[in-house]
GUDRENPA-105650 format. One line per 2 residues: their letters; for each residue x, y, z of N, C-alpha, C, O, CB. Coordinates in steps of 0.02 Angstrom, whole numbers. Glycine has a CB too. Layout:
N
A = X Y Z X Y Z X Y Z X Y Z X Y Z ~ ... .
This chain:
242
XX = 5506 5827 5259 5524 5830 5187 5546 5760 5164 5586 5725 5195 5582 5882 5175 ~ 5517 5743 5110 5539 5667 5090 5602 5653 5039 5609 5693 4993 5474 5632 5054 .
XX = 5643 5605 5045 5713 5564 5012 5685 5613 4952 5712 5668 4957 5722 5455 5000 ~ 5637 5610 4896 5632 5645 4835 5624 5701 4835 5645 5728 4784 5595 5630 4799 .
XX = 5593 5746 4885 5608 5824 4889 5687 5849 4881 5719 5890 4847 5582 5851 4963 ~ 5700 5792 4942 5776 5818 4981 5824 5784 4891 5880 5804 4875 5804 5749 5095 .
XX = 5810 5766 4876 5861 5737 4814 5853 5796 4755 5900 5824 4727 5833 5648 4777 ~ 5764 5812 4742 5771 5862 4701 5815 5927 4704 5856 5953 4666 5719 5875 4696 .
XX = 5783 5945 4777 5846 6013 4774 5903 6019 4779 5941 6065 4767 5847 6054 4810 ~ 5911 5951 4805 6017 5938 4802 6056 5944 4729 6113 5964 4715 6044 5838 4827 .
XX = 5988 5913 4680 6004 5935 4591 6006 5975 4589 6062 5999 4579 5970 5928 4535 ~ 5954 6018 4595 5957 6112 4572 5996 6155 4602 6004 6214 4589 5894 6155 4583 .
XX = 6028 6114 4657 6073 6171 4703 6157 6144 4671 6202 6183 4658 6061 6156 4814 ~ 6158 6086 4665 6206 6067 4624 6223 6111 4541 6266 6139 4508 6185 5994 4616 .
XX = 6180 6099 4543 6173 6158 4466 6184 6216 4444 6209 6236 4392 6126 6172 4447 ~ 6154 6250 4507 6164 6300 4539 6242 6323 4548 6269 6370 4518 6131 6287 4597 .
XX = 6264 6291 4581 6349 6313 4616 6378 6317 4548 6415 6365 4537 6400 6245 4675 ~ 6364 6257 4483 6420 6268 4454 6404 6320 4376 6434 6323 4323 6453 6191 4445 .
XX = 6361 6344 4396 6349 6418 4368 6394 6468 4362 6409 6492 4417 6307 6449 4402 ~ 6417 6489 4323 6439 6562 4320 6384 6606 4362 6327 6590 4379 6443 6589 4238 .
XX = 6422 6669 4374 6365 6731 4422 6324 6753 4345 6265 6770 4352 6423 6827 4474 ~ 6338 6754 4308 6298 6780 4246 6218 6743 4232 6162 6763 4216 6349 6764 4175 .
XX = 6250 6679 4248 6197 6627 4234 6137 6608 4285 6083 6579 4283 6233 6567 4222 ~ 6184 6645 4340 6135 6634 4401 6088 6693 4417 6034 6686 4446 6177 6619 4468 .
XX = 6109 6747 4396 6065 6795 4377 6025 6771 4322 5967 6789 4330 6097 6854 4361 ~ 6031 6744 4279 5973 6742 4241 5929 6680 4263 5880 6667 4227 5991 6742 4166 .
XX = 5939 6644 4312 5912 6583 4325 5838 6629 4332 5832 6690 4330 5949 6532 4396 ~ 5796 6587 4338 5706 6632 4342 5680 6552 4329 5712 6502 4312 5673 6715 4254 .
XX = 5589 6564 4348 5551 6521 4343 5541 6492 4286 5512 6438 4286 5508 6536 4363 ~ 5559 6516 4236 5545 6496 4158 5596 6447 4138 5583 6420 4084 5550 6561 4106 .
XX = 5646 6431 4163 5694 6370 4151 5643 6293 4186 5637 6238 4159 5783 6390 4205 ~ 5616 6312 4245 5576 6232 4270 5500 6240 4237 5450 6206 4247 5567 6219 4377 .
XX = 5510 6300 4196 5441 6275 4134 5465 6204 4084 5487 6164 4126 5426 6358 4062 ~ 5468 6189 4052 5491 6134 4026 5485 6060 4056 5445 6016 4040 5550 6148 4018 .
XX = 5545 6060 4112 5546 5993 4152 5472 5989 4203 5446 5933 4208 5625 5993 4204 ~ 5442 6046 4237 5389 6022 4270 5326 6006 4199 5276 5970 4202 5367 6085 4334 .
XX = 5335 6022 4175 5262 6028 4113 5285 5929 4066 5249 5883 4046 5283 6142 4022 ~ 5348 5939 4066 5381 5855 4055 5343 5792 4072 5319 5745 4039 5444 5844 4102 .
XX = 5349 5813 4153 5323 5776 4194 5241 5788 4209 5203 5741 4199 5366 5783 4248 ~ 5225 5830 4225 5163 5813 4220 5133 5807 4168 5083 5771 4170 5135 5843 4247 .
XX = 5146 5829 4125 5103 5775 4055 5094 5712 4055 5037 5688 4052 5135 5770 3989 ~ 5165 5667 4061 5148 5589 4082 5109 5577 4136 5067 5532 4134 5205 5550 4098 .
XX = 5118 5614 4190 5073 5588 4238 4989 5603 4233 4950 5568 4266 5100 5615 4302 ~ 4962 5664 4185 4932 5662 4161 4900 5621 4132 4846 5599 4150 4944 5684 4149 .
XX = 4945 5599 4059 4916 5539 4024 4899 5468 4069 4853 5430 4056 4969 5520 3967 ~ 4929 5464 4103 4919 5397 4155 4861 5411 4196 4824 5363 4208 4985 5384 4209 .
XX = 4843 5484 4228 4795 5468 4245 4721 5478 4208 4666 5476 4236 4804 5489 4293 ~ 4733 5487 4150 4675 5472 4101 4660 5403 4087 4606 5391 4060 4687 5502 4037 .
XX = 4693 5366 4099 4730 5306 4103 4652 5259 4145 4597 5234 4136 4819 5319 4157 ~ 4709 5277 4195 4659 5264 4274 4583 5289 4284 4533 5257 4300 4696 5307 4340 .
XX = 4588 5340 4272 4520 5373 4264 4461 5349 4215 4404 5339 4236 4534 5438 4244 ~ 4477 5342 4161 4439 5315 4115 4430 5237 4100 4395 5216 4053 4460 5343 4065 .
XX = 4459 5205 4138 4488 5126 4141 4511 5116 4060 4487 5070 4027 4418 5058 4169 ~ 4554 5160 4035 4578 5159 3948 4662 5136 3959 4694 5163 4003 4571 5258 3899 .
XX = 4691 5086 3917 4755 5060 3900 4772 5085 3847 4731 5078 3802 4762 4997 3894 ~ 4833 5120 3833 4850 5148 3786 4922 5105 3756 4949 5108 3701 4854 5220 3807 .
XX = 4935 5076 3802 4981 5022 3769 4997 5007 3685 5049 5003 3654 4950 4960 3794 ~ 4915 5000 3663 4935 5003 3589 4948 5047 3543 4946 5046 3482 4902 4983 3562 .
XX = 4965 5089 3585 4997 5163 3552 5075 5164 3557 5114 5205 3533 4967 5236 3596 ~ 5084 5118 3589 5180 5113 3603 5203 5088 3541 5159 5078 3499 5215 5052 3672 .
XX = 5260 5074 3528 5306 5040 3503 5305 5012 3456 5357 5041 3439 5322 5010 3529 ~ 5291 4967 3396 5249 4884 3397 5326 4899 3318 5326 4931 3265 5107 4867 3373 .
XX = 5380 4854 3356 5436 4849 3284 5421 4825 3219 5390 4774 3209 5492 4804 3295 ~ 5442 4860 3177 5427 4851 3112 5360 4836 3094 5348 4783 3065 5465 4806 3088 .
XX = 5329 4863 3104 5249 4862 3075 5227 4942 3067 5236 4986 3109 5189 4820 3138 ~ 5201 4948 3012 5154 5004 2994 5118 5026 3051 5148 5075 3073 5105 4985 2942 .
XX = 5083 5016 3074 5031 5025 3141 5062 5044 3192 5038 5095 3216 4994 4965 3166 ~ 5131 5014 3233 5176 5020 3257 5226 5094 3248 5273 5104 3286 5197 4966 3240 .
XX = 5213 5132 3207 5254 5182 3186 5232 5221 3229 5269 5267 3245 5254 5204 3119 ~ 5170 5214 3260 5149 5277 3272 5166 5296 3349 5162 5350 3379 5074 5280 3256 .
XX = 5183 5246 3364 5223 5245 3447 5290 5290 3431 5311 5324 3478 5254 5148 3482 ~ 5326 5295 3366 5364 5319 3384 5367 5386 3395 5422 5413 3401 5395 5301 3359 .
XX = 5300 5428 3399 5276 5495 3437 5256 5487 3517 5269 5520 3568 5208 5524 3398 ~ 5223 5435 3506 5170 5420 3560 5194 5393 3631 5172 5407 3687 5123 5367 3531 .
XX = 5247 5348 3611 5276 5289 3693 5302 5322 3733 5309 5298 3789 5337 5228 3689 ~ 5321 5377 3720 5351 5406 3766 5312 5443 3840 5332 5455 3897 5384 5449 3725 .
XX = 5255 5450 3807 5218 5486 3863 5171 5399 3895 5140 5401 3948 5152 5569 3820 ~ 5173 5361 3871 5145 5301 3915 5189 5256 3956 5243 5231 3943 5111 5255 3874 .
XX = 5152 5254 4004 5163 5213 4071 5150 5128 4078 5104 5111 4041 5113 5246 4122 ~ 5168 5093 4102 5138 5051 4114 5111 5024 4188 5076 4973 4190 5169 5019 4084 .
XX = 5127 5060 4249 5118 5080 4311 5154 5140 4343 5195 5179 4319 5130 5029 4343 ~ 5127 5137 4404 5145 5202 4437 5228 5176 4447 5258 5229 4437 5093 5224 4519 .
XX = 5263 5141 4457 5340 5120 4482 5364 5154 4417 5398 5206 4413 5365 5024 4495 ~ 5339 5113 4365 5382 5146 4299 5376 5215 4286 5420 5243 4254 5362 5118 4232 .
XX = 5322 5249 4310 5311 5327 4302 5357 5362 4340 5398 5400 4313 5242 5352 4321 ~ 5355 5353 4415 5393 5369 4453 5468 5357 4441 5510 5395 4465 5370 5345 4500 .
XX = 5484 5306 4406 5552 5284 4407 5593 5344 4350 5653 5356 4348 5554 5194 4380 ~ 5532 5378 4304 5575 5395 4254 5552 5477 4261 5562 5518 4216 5563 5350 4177 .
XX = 5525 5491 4312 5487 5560 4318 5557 5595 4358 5565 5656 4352 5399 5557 4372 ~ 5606 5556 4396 5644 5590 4438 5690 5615 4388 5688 5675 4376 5673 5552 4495 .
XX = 5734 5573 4356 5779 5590 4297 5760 5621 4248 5806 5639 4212 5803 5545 4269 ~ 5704 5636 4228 5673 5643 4186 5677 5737 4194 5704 5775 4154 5606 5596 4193 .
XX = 5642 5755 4257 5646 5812 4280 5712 5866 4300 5713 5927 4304 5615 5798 4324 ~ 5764 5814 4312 5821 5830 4340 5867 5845 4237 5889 5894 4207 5853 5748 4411 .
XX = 5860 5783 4223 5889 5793 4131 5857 5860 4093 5884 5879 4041 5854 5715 4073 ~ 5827 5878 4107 5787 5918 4061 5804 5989 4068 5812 6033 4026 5713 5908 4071 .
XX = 5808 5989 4166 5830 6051 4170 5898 6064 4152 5922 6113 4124 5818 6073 4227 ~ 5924 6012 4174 5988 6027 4140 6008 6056 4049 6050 6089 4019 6017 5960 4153 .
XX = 5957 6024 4039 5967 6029 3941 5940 6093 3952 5981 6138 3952 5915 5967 3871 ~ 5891 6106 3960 5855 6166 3948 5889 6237 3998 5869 6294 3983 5771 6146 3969 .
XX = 5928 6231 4042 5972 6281 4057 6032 6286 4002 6025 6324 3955 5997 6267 4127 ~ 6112 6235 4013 6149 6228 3986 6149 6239 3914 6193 6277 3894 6160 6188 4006 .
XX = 6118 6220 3880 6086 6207 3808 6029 6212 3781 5999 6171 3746 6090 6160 3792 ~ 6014 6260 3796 5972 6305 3800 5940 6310 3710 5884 6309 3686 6013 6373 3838 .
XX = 6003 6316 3684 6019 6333 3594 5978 6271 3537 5956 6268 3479 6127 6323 3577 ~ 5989 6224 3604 5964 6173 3543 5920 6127 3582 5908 6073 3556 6028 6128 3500 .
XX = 5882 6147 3669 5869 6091 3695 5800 6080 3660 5766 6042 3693 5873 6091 3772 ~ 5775 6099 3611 5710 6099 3578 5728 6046 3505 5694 5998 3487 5684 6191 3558 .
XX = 5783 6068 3476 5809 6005 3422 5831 5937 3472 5815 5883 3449 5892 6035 3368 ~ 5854 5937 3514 5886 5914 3571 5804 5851 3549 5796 5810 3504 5903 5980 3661 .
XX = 5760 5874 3604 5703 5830 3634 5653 5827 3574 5604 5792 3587 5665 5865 3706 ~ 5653 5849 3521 5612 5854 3462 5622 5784 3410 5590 5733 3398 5634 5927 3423 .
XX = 5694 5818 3385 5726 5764 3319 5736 5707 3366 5699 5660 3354 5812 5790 3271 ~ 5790 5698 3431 5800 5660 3462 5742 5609 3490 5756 5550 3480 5832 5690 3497 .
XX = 5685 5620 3520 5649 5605 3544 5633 5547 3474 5631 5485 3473 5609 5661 3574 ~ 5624 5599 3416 5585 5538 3345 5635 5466 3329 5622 5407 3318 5584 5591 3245 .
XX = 5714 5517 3335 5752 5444 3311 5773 5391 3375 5809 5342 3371 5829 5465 3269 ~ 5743 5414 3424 5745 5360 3484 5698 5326 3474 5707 5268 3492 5742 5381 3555 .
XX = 5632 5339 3446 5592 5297 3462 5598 5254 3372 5577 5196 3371 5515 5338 3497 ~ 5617 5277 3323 5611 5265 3263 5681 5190 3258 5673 5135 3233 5622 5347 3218 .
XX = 5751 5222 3296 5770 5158 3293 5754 5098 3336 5779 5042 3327 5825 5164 3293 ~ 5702 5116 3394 5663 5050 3444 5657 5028 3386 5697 4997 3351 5586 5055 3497 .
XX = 5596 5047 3374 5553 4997 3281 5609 4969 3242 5603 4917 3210 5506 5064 3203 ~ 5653 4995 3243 5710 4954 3185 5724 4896 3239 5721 4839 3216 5800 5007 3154 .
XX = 5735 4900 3290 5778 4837 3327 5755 4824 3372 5772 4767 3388 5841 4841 3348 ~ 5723 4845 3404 5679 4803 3449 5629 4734 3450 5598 4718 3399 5645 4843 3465 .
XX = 5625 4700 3505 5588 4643 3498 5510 4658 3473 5484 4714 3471 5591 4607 3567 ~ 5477 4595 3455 5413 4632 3445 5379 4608 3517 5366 4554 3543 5366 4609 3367 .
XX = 5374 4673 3534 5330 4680 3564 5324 4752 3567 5359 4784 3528 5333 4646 3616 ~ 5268 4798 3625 5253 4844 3636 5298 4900 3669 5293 4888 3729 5210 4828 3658 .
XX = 5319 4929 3665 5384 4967 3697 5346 5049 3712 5320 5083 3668 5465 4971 3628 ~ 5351 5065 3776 5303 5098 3803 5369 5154 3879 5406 5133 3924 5229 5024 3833 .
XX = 5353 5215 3859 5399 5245 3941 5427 5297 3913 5430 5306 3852 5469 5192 3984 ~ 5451 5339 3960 5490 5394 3942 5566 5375 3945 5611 5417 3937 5472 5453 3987 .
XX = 5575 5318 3957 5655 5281 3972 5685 5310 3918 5728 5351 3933 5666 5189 3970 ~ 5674 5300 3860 5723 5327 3788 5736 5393 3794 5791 5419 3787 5686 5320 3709 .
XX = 5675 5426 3811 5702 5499 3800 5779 5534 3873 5817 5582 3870 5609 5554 3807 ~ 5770 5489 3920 5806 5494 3983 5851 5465 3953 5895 5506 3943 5783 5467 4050 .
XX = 5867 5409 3928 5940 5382 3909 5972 5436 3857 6032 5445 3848 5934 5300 3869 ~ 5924 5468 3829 5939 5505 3749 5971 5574 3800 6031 5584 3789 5844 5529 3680 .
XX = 5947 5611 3842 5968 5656 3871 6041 5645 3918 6095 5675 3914 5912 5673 3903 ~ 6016 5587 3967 6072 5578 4000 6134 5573 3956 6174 5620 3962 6065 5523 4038 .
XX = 6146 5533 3921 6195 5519 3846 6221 5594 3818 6278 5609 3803 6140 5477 3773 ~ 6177 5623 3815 6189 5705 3768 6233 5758 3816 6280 5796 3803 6096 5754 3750 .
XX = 6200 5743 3875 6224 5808 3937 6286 5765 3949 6329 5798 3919 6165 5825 4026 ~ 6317 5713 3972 6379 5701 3990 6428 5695 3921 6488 5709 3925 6376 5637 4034 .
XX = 6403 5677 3869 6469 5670 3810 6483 5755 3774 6531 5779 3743 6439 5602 3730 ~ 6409 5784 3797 6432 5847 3780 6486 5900 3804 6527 5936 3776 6387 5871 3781 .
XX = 6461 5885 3888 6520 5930 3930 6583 5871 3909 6622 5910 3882 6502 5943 4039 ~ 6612 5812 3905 6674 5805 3881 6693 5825 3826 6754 5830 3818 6690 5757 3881 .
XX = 6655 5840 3779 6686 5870 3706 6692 5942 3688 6730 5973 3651 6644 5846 3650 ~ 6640 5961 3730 6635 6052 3738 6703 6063 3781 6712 6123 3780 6549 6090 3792 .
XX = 6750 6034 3815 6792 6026 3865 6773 6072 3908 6811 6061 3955 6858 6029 3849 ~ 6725 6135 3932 6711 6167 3943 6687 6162 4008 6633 6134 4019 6691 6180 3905 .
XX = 6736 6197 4070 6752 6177 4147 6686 6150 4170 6673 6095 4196 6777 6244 4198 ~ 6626 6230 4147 6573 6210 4192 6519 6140 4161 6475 6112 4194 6527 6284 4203 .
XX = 6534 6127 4101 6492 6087 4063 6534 6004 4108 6510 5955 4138 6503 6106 3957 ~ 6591 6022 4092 6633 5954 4116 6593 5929 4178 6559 5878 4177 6719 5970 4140 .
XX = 6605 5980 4244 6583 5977 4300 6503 5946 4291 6485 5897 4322 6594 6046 4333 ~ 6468 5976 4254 6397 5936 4238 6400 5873 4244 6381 5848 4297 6370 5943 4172 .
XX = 6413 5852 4216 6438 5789 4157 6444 5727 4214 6415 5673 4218 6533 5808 4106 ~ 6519 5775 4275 6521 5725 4327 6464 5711 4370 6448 5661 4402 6570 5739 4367 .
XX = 6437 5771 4363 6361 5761 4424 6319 5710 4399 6293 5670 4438 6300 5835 4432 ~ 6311 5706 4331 6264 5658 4291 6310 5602 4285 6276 5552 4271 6236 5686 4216 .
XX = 6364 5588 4288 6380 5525 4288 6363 5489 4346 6342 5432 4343 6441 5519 4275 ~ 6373 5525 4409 6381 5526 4476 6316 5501 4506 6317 5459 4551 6401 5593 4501 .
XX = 6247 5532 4477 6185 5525 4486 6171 5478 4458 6140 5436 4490 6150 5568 4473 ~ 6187 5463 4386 6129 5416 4351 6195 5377 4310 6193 5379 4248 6054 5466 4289 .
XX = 6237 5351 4334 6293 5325 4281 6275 5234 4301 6304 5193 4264 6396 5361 4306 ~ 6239 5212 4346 6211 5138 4345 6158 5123 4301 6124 5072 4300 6186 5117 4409 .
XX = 6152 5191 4253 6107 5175 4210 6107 5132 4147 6062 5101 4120 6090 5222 4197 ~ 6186 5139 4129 6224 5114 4074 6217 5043 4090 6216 5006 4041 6299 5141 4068 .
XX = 6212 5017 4146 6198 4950 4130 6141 4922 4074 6143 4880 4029 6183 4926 4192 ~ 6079 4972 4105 6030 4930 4055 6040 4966 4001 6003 5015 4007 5948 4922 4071 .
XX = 6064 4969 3960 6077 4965 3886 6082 4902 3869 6082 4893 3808 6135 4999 3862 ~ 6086 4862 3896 6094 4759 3877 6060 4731 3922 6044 4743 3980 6177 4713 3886 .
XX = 6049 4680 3874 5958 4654 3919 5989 4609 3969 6001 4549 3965 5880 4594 3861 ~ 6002 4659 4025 5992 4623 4079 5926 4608 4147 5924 4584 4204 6041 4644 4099 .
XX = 5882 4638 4102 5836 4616 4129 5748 4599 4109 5712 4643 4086 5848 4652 4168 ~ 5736 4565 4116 5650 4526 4092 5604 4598 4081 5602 4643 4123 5601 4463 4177 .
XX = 5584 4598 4043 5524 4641 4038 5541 4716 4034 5497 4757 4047 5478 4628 4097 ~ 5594 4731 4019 5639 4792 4011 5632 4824 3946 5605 4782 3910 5712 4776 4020 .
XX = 5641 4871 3917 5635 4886 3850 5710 4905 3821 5716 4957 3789 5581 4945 3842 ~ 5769 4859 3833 5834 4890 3826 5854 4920 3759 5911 4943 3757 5882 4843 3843 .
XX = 5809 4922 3692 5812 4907 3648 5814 4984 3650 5863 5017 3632 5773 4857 3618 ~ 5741 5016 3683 5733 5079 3674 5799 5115 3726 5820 5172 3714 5650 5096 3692 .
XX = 5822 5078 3779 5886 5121 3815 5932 5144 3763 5951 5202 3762 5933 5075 3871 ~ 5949 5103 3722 6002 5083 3690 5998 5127 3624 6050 5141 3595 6002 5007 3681 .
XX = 5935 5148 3601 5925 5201 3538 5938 5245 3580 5986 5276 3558 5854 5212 3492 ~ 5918 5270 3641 5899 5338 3658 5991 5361 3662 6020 5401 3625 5840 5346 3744 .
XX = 6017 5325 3710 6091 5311 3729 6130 5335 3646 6164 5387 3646 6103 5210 3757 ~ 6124 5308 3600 6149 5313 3533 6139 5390 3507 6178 5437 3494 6111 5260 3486 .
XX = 6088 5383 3507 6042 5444 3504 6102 5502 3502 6136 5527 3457 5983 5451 3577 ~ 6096 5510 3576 6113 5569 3628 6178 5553 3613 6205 5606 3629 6087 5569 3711 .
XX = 6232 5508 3590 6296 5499 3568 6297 5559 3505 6335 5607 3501 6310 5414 3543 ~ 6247 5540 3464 6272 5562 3396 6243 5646 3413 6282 5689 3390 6231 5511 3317 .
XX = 6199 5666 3439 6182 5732 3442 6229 5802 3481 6225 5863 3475 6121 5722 3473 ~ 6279 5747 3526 6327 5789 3549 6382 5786 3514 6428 5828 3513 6341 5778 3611 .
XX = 6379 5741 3486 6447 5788 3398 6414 5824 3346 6447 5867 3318 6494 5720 3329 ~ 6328 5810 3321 6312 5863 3301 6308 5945 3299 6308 5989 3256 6287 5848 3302 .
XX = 6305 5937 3414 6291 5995 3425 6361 6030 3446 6363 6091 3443 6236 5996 3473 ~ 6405 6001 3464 6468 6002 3470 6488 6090 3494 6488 6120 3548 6500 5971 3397 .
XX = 6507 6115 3407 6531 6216 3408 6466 6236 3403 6455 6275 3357 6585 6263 3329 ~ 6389 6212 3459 6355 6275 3455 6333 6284 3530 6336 6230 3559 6291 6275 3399 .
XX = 6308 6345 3576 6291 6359 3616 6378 6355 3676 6430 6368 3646 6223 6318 3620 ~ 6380 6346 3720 6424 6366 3775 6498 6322 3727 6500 6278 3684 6390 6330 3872 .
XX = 6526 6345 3747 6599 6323 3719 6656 6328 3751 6657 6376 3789 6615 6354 3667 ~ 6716 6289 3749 6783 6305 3770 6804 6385 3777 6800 6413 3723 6827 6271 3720 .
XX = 6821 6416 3816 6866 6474 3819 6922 6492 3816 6950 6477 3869 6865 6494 3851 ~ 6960 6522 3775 7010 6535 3750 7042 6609 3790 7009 6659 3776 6994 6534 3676 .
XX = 7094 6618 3830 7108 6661 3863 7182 6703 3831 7236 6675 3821 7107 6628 3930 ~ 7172 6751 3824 7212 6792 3802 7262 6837 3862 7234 6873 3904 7169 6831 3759 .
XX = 7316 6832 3859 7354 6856 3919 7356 6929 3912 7379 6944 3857 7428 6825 3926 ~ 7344 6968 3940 7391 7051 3934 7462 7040 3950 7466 7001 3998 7365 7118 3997 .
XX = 7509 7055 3933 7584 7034 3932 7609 7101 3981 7593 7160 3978 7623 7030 3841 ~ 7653 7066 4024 7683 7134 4079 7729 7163 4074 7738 7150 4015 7697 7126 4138 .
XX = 7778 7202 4089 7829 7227 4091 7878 7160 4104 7923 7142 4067 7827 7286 4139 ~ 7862 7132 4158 7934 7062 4132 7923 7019 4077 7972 6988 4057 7949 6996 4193 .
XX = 7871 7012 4049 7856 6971 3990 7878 7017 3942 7858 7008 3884 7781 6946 3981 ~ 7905 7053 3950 7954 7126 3901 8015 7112 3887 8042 7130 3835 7969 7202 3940 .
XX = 8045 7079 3934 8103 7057 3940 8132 7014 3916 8190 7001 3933 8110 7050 3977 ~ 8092 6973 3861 8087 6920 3827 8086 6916 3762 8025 6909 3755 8047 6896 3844 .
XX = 8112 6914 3698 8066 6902 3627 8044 6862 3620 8041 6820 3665 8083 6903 3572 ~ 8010 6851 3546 7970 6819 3543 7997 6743 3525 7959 6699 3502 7929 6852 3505 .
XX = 8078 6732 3540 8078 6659 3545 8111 6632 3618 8150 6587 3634 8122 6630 3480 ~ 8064 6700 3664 8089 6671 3736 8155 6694 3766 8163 6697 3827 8098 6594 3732 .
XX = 8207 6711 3716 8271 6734 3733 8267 6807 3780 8226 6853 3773 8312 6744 3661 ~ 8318 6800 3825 8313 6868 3883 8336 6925 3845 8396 6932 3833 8367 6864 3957 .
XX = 8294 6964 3825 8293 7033 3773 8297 7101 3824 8239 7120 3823 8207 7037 3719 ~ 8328 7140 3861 8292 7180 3896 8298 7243 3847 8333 7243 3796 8317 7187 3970 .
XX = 8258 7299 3869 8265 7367 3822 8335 7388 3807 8376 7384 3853 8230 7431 3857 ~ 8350 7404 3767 8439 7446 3760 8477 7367 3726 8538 7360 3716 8492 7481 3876 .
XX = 8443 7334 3718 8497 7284 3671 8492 7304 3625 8544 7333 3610 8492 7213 3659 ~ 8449 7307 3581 8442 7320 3508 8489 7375 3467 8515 7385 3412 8371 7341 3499 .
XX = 8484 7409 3542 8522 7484 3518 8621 7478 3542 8663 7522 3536 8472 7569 3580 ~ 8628 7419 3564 8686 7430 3585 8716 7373 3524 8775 7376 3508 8698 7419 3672 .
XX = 8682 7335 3501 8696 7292 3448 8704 7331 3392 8759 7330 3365 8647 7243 3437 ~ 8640 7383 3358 8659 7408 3324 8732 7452 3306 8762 7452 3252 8619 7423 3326 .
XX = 8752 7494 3377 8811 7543 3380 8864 7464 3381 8914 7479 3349 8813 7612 3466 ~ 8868 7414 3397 8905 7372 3375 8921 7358 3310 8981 7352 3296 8890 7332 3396 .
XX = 8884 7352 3269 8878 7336 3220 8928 7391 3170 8973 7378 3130 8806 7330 3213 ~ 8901 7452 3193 8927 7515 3176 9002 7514 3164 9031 7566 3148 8910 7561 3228 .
């Protein structure tokens, strides 16, 4: 079994544990519809790529130009080699399921709207050049799943949050061009992105729990400003009073 088998299922089993039993009953094959269909689409498009000896490059990115707009549907599913495919197919697969379990409610506004204004603010700020990868939409997710479980405060979302920091939190570096030939421009929308969509999405789908006590026979013993009340005061105050 290879380092990426053995890593994938350490995600899903991770995921797994911090499930409620409710949730794990409903776990089924139709949750890794999404993230496998993710991924092989890009790898798809790449190998139409290869296959046809066709560059699609000029379908990425191209800032502030008319012509250029149209990447901001398009870059996401192009490659520029197999390293970069591979590099963004692991997170890529692992983010998704996560959205698409957890958040379930909105992981379709989630990768839809999100996906457009990741690639829409590249074109506002990015260099000119061609900006091409599924990197934005991975920064846009990673960003969404960890600021969400801190604001949802919500145990099992929290616990997420640490796994994804834990996994992919050296990612935050490239948000700043620290490196040649990088597209940090697009890290850095997707990253924003996924900031602003987890205060959008904030009070919808899984939420904080609010626990209501049943009160006992010694919590009887008490009123309601804490003072030691037991039964037969009321009545011995009153004949006082008398």
């Amino acid at each position: 079994m290879t380092d990426f088998t053995l890593f994938i299922f350490g995600c899903i089993f991770v995921i797994i544990i911090i499930m409620n039993e409710e949730q794990q009953l409903k776990l089924h094959s139709k949750v890794f519809i999404l993230p496998l269909l993710g991924v092989f689409f890009i790898w798809f498009i790449y190998w139409v790529e290869i296959q046809f000896d066709l560059n699609f490059n000029k379908y990425g990115i191209f800032p502030r130009t008319i012509v250029g707009l149209r990447g901001v549907l398009f870059s996401h599913f192009i490659h520029s080699n197999t390293s970069h495919l591979f590099n963004n197919s692991i997170p890529l697969f692992v983010l998704l399921l996560c959205v698409r379990f957890f958040y379930k409610e909105v992981s379709y506004k989630v990768l839809l709207y999100g996906g457009f204004f990741t690639g829409f603010f590249t074109w506002l700020i990015a260099r000119e050049s061609y900006h091409i990868g599924a990197s934005g939409m991975v920064y846009l997710l990673f960003s969404f799943v960890f600021f969400s479980g801190i604001l949802k405060r919500h145990y099992r979302l929290v616990a997420l949050s640490l796994m994804i920091i834990f996994l992919y939190g050296s990612m935050i570096w490239y948000i700043m061009p620290v490196k040649e030939g990088m597209s940090w421009e697009g890290h850095l929308s997707g990253f924003l992105v996924g900031i602003i969509f987890s205060f959008v999405f904030k009070n919808t789908g899984i939420v904080r729990e609010n626990y209501e006590f049943t009160p006992t026979d010694f919590d009887l013993l008490f009123d309601e400003n804490g003072n030691f009340s037991p039964p037969g005061d009321e009545e011995v105050k009153e004949s006082n009073s008398d």
